[in-house]
C-alpha positions as CSV (number, residue, x, y, z in Angstrom):
1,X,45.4,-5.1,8.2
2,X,45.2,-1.7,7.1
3,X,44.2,1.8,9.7
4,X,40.6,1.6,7.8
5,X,40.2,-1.6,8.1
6,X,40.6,-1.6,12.0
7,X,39.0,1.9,13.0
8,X,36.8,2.9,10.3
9,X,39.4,5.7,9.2
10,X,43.0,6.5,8.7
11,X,44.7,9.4,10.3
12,X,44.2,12.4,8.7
13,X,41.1,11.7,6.3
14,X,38.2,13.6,9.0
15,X,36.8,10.5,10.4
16,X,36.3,11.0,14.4
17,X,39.3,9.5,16.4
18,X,41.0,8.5,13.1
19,X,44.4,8.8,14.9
20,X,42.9,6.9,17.9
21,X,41.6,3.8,15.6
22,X,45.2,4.3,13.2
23,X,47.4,3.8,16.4
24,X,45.1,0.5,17.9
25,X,45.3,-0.7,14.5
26,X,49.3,-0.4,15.0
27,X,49.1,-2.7,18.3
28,X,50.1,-5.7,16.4
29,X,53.1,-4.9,15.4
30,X,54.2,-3.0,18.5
31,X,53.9,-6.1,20.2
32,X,55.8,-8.4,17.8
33,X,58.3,-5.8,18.1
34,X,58.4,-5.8,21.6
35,X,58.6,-9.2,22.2
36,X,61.6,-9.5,19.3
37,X,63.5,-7.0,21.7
38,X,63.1,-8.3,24.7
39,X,66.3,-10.1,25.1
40,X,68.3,-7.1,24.8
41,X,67.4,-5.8,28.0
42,X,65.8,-8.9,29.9
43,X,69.6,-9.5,31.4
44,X,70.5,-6.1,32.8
45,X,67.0,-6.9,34.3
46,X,68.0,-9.8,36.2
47,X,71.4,-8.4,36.8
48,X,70.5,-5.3,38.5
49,X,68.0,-6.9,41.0
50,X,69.4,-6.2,44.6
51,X,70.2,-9.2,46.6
52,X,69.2,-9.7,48.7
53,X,65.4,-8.3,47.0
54,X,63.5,-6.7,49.7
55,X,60.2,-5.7,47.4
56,X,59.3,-3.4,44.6
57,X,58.3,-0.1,44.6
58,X,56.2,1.3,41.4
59,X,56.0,4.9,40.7
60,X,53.6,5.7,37.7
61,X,50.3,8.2,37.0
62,X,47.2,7.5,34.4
63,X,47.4,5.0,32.2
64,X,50.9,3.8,33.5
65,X,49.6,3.6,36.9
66,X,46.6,0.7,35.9
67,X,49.6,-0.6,33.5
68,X,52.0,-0.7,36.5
69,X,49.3,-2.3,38.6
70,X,49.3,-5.0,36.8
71,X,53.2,-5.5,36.8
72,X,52.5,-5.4,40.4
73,X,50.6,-8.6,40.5
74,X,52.9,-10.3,38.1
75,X,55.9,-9.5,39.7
76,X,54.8,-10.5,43.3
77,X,54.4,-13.6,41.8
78,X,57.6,-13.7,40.0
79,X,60.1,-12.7,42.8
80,X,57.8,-13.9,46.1
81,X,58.5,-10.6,47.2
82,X,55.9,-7.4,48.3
83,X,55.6,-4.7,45.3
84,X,53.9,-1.8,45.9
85,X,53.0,1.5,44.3
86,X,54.3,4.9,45.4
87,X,52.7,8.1,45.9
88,X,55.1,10.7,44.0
89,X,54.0,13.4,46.4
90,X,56.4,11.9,49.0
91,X,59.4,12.9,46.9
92,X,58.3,16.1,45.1
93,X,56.3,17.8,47.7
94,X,57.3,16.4,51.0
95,X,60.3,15.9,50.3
96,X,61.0,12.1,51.9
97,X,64.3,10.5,52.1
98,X,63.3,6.5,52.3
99,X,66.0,4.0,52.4
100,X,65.8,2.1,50.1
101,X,68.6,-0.7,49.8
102,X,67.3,-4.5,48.3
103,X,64.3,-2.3,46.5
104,X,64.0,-2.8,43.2
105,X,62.3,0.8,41.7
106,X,60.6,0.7,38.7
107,X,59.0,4.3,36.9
108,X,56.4,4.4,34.4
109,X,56.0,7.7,31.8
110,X,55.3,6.6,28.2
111,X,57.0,9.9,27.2
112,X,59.7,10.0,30.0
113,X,59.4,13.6,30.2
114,X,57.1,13.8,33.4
115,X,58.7,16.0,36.3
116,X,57.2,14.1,39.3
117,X,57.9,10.6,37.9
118,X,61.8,11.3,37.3
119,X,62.0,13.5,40.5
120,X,60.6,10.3,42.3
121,X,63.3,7.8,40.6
122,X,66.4,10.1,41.2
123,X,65.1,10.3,44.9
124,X,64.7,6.4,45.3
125,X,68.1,6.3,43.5
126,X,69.3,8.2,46.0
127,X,67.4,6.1,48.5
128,X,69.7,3.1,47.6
129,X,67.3,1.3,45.3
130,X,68.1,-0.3,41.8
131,X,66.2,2.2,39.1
132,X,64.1,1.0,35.8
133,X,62.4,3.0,33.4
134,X,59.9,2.0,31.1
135,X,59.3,4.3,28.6
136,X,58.7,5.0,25.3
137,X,61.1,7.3,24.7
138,X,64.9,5.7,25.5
139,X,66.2,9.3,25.6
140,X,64.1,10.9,27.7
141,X,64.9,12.2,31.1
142,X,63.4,9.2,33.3
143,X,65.7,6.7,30.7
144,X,68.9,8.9,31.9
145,X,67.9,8.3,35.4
146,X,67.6,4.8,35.4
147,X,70.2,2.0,35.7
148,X,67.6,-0.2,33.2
149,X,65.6,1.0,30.5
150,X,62.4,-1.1,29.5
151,X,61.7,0.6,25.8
152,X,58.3,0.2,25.1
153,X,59.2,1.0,20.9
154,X,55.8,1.9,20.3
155,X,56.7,4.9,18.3
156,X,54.7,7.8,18.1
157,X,51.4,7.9,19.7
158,X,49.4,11.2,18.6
159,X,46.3,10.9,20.0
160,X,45.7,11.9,23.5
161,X,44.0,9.0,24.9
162,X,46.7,6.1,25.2
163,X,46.3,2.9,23.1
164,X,49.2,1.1,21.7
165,X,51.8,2.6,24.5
166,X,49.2,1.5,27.2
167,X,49.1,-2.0,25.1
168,X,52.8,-2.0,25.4
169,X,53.1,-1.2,28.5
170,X,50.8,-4.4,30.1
171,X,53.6,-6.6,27.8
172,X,56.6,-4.7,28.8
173,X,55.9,-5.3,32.7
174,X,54.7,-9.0,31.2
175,X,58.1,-9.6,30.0
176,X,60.2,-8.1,32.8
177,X,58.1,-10.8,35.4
178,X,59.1,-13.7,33.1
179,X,62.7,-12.3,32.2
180,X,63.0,-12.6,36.8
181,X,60.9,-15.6,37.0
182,X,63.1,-18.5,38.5
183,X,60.1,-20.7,38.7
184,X,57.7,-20.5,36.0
185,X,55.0,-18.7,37.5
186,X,54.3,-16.2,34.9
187,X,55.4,-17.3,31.2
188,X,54.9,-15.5,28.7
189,X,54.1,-17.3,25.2
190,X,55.0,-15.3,22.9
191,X,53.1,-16.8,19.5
192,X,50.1,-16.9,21.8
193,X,50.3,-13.2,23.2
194,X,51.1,-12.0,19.4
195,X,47.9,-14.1,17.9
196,X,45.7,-13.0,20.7
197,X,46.3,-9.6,20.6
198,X,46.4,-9.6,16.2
199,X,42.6,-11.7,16.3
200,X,41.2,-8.9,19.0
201,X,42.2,-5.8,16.7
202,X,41.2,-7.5,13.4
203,X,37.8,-7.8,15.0
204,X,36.7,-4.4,15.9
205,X,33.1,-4.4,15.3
206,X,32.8,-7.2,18.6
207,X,32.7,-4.3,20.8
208,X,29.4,-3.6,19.1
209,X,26.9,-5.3,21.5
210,X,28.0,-2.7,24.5
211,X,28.6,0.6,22.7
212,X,24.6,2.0,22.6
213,X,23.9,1.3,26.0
214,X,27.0,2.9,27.5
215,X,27.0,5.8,25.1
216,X,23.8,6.6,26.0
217,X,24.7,6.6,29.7
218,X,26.3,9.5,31.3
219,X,27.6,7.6,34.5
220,X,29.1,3.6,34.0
221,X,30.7,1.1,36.1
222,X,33.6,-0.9,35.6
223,X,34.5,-4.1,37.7
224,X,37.3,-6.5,38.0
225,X,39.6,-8.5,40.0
226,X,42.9,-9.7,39.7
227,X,45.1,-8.9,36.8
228,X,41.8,-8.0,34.9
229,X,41.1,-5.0,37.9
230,X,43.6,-2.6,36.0
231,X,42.0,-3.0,33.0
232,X,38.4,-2.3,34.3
233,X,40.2,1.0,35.9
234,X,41.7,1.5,32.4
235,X,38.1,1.1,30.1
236,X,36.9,4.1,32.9
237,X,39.6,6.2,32.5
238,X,39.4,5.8,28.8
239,X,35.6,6.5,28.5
240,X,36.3,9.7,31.0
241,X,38.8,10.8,28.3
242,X,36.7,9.9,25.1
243,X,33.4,11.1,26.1
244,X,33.5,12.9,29.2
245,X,30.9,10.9,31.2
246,X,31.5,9.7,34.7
247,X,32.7,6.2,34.4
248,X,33.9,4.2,38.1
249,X,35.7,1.5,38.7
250,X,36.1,-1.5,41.7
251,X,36.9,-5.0,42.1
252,X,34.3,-7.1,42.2
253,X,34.3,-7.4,46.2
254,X,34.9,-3.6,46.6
255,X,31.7,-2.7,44.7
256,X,29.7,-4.4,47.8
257,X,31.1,-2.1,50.0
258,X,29.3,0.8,49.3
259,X,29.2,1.5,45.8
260,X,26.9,-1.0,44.7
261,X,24.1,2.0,45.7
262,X,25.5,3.4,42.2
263,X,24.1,-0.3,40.3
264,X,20.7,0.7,39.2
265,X,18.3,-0.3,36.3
266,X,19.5,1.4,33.2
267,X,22.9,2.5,34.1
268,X,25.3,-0.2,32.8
269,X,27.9,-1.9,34.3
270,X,31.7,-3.4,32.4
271,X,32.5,-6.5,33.8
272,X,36.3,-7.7,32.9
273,X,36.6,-11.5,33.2
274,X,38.8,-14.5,32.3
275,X,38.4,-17.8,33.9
276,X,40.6,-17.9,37.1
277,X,40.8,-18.3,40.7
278,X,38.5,-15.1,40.9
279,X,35.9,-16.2,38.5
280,X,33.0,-16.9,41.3
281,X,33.4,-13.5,42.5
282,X,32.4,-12.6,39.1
283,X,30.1,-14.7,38.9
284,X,28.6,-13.8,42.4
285,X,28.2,-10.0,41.7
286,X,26.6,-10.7,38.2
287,X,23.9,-12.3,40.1
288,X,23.3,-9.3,42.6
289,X,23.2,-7.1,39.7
290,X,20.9,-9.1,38.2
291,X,18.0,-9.2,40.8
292,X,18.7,-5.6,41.1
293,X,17.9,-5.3,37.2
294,X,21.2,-3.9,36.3
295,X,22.8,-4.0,32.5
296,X,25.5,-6.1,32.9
297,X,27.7,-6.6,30.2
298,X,30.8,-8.7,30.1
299,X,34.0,-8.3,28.7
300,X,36.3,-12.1,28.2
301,X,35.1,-15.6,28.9
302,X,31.3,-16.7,29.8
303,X,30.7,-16.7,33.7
304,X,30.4,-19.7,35.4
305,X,26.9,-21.7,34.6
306,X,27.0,-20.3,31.2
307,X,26.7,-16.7,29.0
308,X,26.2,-14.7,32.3
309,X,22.4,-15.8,32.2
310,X,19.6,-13.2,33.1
311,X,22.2,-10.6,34.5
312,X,24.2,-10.9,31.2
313,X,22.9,-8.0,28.7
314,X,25.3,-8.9,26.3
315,X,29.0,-10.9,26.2
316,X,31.6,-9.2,24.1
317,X,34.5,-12.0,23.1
318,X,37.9,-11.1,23.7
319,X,39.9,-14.5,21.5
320,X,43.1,-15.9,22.3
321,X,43.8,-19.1,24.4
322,X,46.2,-17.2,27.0
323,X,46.3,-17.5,30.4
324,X,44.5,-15.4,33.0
325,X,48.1,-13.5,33.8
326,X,48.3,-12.6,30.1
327,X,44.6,-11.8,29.3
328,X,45.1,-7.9,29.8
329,X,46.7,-7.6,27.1
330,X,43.7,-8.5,24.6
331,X,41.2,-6.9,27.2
332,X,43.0,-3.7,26.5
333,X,42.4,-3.8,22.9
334,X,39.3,-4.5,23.7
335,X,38.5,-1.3,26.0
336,X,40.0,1.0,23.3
337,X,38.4,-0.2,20.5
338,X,34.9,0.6,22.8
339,X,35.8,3.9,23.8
340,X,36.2,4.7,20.7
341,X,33.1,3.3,18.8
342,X,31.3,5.1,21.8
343,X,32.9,8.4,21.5
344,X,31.8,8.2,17.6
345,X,28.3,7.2,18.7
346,X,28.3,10.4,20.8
347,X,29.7,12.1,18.0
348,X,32.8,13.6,20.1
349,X,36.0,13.6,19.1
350,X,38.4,11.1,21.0
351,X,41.7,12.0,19.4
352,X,41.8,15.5,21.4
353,X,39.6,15.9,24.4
354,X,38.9,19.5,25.8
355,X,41.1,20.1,28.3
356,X,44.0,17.2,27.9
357,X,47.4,17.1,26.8
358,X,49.4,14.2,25.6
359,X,52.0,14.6,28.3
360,X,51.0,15.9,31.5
361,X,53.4,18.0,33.2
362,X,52.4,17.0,37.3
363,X,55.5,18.3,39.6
C-alpha cells in the first residue's frame, strides 16, 4: 500500500503529519522484517540468560517504557520469574551499586544514544547482570554496552512522535519471550502477527468513529489492563505529543480509586480491550461510566453482553485473530493512526510538536 494510501499524504508533499502517516504506513514491513531476523539473535538470547535467573530488570523512558511494560508481562510469563522496571535515577543521580548476579537487564532507547539509559546498563553490567539492548540503531552506544543486541530494523523514523519503532518495539520484546519460552506460554505466530498488523494499517479511516469527540476535548482518558494497559498509557502519551491536550491513563481497577472523579459527561474515555481473563473488568467500568453518562469508546473486541451497550459511544475494530498476549501490536497501529487523524482535525501539526525533540537527552 502506498504512504497516501495509509495517511492521506506522503512525506514531504504539505499534508499535516505526512511523515507521521508515511512511517505507520511503513509498519508492515518493519515487522515482516523483524520477524525474518529474529533467529539471528534469538540464541545469544537464550545463551546469555544467567542461571540460575533470578528476575528481570527493565530500564526504558517514553515510549520504550509502555513498550518495555509490556515485555514485562510477557516475560514473567515466559521465564516464571519477577521482571521489573528500573528507575534510571538510581544509577545516574544517586549513584547505586546493586548486585546484580542471575539478573537478566534489558535497556530500551530506539536511538541508543540516550545518556541515562546506557549509564543505567553499564552500571547493572557492572552490577553482575547479563545486558540487552533493544534498539534501533545496532551501533549506538547502548548496543556497545550490551552483551545482546535486539535490532529493532525499523530504519529511520523522522517524525517526533514514535510509530513504527514503538510498533517494533511491542514485537521485539514479543519475540525475545518466545525465543526464552520453554513452555509455550507466549507464542508468537508469525503469519498471524504480520496479517494483523498489515489489515489494521490498510484500514485507517476505522479510527474515524472516535476522532471528533476526542479532538474536541481538551482533557481524555485512557484505560486498560493487562498487556492492553501499556497501550492505553501509549494512545495518551501520543495524543499529549500530537495535540497537546491532557490525556490520562489507568487500568481499569486503578481508575476506581480516585480518578474516576475525572469521568464526566462530555469528556471521553479510550478503552483498550481484547477478550481475556481481564475482560469483566472492562466490562464492569463500562457500566459505571455509563450511568455516570460518560463517552465511552472502545478500542478491540465487543465487551461482554454485546457492542458495549448504552456505555459504548462508539467500537473501533482492531482485525486479526491473535491472541490477547499479541493484541498490542494491532492496538498500537490503531492509537497512531488516531492521534494522528485527531491532530489533523485540530489542524496541528503532529510530525514536530513545539517543544520535543526526537531523541531526548535525560542524564
Amino acid at each position: 500500500m502506498s504512504e497516501v494510501a495509509a495517511g492521506g499524504g506522503a512525506a514531504g508533499d504539505g499534508v499535516l503529519g505526512a511523515a507521521m502517516a508515511a512511517e505507520i504506513a511503513q509498519t508492515p514491513a518493519v515487522v515482516a522484517a523483524q520477524l525474518a531476523a529474529a533467529g539471528e539473535w534469538a540464541g545469544a538470547l537464550r545463551a546469555a540468560l544467567p542461571s540460575p535467573l533470578r528476575g528481570v530488570a527493565l530500564t526504558a523512558r517514553g515510549s520504550s517504557d509502555h513498550a518495555a511494560a509490556y515485555g514485562r508481562l510477557l516475560l514473567e510469563r515466559a521465564l516464571g520469574v519477577p521482571a521489573w522496571s528500573t528507575a534510571p535515577s538510581q544509577a545516574t543521580r544517586y549513584r547505586l551499586d546493586s548486585a546484580l548476579d542471575g539478573v537478566l537487564a534489558i535497556a530500551v532507547s530506539q536511538s541508543g544514544a540516550t545518556p541515562e539509559i546506557v549509564t543505567a546498563l553499564e552500571r547493572q553490567r557492572a552490577g553482575g547482570a547479563a545486558t540487552v539492548a533493544v534498539t534501533n540503531d545496532p551501533a549506538s552506544p547502548l548496543a556497545q554496552t550490551a552483551d545482546v543486541v535486539v535490532p529493532l530494523g525499523a530504519g529511520v523514523e523522522r517524525a517526533v512522535p514514535a510509530t513504527k519503532t514503538f510498533t517494533a518495539t511491542l514485537l521485539a520484546f514479543a519475540l525475545a519471550a518466545a525465543a526464552v519460552d520453554a513452555g509455550g506460554r507466549v507464542p508468537v505466530d508469525a503469519g498471524a502477527v504480520e496479517a494483523a498488523v498489515a489489515a489494521c494499517v490498510a484500514d485507517g479511516e476505522a479510527v474515524a468513529p472516535a476522532v471528533a469527540p476526542f479532538a474536541a476535548a481538551e482533557v481524555a482518558l485512557h484505560l486498560g489492563r493487562g498487556p492492553l494497559l501499556p497501550i492505553a498509557r501509549e494512545a495518551a502519551l501520543k495524543l499529549i505529543e500530537t495535540t497537546g491536550t491532557a490525556q490520562l491513563a489507568w487500568s481499569t481497577v486503578d481508575v476506581r480509586h480516585g480518578p474516576m472523579a475525572l469521568a464526566a459527561p462530555g469528556r471521553p474515555v479510550l478503552l483498550q480491550h481484547a477478550a481475556g481473563p481481564v475482560s469483566a473488568d472492562a466490562a464492569e467500568i463500562a457500566a459505571i461510566l455509563a450511568r455516570r453518562g460518560v463517552p465511552l469508546h472502545v478500542v478491540g473486541d465487543p465487551l461482554p453482553g454485546g457492542e458495549g451497550g448504552a456505555a459504548a459511544a462508539a467500537r473501533v475494530g482492531v482485525p486479526g485473530a491473535l491472541p490477547e498476549h499479541l493484541r498490542p501490536l494491532p492496538h498500537a497501529v490503531r492509537l497512531q493512526q488516531l492521534s494522528l487523524a485527531v491532530a489533523r482535525a485540530r489542524g496541528v501539526e503532529p510530525d514536530h510538536p513545539a517543544g520535543l525533540a526526537k531523541v531526548t537527552a535525560t542524564s
